[in-house]
N, C-alpha and C positions, 0 to 999 in steps of 0.2 A: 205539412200542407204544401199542395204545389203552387208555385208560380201563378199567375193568370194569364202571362203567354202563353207557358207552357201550357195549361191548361186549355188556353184559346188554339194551341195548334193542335192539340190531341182531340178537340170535339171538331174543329174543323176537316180533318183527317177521318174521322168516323163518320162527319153526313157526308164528304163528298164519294164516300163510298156509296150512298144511298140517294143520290143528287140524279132528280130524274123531272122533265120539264112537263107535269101533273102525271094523273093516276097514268097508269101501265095500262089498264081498260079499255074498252069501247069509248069511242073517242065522241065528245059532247056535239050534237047534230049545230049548236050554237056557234060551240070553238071555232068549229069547220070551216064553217062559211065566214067564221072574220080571218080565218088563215088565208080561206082561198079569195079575197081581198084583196090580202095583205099582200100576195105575190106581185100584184101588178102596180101598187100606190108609190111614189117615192117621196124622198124632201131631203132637205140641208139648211143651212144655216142663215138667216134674216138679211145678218149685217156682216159685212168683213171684218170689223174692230172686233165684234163678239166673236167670230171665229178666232180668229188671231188670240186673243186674250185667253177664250176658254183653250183652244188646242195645246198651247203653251203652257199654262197653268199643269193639265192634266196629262201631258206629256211627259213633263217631272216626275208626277205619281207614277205613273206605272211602267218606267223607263227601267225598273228593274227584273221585269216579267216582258215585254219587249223593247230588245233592246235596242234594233233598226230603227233609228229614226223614220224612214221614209215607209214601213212597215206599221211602225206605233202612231204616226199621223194617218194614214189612210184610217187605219183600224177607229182611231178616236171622233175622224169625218164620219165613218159608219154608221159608231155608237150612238154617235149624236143625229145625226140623220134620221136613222130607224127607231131611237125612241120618241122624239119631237111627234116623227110619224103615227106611232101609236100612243101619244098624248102622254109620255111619260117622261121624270126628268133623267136627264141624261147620266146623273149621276146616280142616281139608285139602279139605272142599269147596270154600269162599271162595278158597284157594289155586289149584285149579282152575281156578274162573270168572277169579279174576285172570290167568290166562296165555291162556286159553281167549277169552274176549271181552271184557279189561277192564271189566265190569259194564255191558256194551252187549246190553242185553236184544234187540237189532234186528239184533247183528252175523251176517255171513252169509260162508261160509267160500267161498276160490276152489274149494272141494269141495262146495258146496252146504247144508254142517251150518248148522242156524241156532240163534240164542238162546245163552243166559248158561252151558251147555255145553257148545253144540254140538254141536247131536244130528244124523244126519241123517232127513229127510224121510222116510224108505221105510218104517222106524217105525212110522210113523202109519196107512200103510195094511196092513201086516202085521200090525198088533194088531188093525183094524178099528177104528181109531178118524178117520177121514178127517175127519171134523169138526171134529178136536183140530188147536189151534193151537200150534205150539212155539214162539210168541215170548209164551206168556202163560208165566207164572215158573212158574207151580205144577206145570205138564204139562212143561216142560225140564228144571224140578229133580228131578223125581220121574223122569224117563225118564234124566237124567244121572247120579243118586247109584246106583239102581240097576244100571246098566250098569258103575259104576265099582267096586262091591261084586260085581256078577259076577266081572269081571276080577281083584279083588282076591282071591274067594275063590278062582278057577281057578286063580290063581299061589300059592295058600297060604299068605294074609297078607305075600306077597313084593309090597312097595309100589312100589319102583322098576319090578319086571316089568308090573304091573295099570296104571301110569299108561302106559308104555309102551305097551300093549293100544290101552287107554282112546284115546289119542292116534292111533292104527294106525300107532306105530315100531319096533314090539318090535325090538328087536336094536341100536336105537341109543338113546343116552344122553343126547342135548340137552336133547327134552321132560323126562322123568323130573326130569332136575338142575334146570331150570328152575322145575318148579313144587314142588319139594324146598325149594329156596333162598327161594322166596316165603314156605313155610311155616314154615320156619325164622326166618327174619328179619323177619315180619313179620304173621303171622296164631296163633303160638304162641306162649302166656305162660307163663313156668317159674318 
């Protein structure tokens, strides 16, 4: 019998070969127009003490996937920025990018998705944005949380359906559980 690491790295290892930010299709006339939103909205953080606290905290976490400090703070302003933005917490995002491209800002999907969600390409020239780069953090986070906030609101706060979506598996279980269990154990403090 194996392991449940090992176990958890070998299905990890198998979806993010299939890790694509929704279907590969005709792109939802709905999606569109909150992507194309989504380019020009921004935000950040309320209070300084809460930045200060969260940055620091989730700094630790993921200090072993970037390891520049001045690099992993901008990145975690981002994270947090852009999903507040798109009404999401911040930490299911990180859970995300954790399963999605281990914080491999350059990672590129055997489907073509690139960047720290995994968006794909086609995106960029359906918004009319062909200039826009998805391997810069701000245009993948912002293209990512929203797309995953679509999905989320489509399935009506049903979180396991929307990462399913988010992933293009709806109907299977692997994605879902996988980046569930990340959040669980390791991006959520209670």
């Amino acid at each position: 019998m194996m392991h449940r690491p090992l176990l958890s790295a070998l299905l990890l290892c198998l979806l993010s070969a299939t890790a694509t930010a929704g279907p590969t299709g005709a792109p939802e006339p709905e999606l569109r127009a909150r992507l194309a939103e989504a380019i020009t909205a921004a935000g950040s953080f309320e209070d300084k003490y809460e930045a200060q606290v969260w940055l620091l905290d989730y700094s630790g976490r993921i200090e072993r996937y970037l390891p520049d400090e001045r690099q992993r703070i901008n990145f975690l302003k981002s994270v947090h920025a852009e999903a507040r933005r798109a009404g999401l917490d911040p930490e299911l995002v990180l859970s995300v990018i954790h399963i999605e491209s281990r914080f491999d800002r350059h990672a590129i999907s055997y489907a073509g998705a690139v960047g720290y969600m995994q968006i794909m390409p086609f995106w960029l020239a359906e918004l009319g944005q062909k200039g826009s780069n998805l391997f810069k953090s701000e245009v993948n986070l912002r293209m990512g949380c929203t797309i995953l906030k679509f999905y989320l609101d489509k399935e009506k706060g049903d979180l396991f359906r929307a990462l399913a979506r988010y992933n293009g598996s709806l109907g299977r279980s692997e994605y879902p559980n996988l980046v569930l269990e990340v959040l669980r154990q390791r991006y959520y403090t209670f």
